[in-house]
C-alpha positions in Angstrom: 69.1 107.6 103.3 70.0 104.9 105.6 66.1 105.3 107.7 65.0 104.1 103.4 67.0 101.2 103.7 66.4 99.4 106.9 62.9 100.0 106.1 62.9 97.7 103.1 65.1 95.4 105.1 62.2 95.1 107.3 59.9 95.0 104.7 61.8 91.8 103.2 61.7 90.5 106.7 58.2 91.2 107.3 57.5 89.6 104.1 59.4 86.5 104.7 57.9 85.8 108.0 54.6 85.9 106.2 55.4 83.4 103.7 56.8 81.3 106.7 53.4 81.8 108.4 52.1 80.3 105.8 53.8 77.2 104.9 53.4 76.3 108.7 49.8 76.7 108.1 49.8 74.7 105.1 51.9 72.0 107.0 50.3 68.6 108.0 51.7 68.9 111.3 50.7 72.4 111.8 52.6 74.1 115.3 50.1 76.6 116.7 52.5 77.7 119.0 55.0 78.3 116.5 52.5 80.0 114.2 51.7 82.4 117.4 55.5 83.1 117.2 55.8 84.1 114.2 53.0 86.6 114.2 54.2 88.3 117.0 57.5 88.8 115.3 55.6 89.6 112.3 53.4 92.1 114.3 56.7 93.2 116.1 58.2 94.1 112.5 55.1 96.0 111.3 55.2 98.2 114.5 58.4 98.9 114.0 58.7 100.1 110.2 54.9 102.0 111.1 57.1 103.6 113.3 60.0 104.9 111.1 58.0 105.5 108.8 55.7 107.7 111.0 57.1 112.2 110.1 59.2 113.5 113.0 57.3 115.6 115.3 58.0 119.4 114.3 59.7 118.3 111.2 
């Protein structure tokens, strides 16, 4: 089902923004700005495979 598949794309996604997230963290010169980016995209991504993964309505 092609809803099954972008949800894992997003998953990787989702996943490899975290790992980003936390190298940046980890990084001597640490960007908080850049940090606050990539959560929101992070954030942005979790909304978004919530939402597909939410049942139709009246289905």
């Amino acid at each position: 089902m092609a809803i099954d598949a972008r949800i894992r794309e997003l998953k990787a996604r989702h996943s490899e923004l975290d790992a980003r997230i936390r190298n940046e963290v980890r990084s001597p010169a640490t960007d908080s700005t850049r940090i606050a980016e990539l959560k929101r995209k992070k954030l942005k991504l979790k909304e978004t495979i919530e939402g597909l993964e939410q049942p139709a309505p009246g289905g």
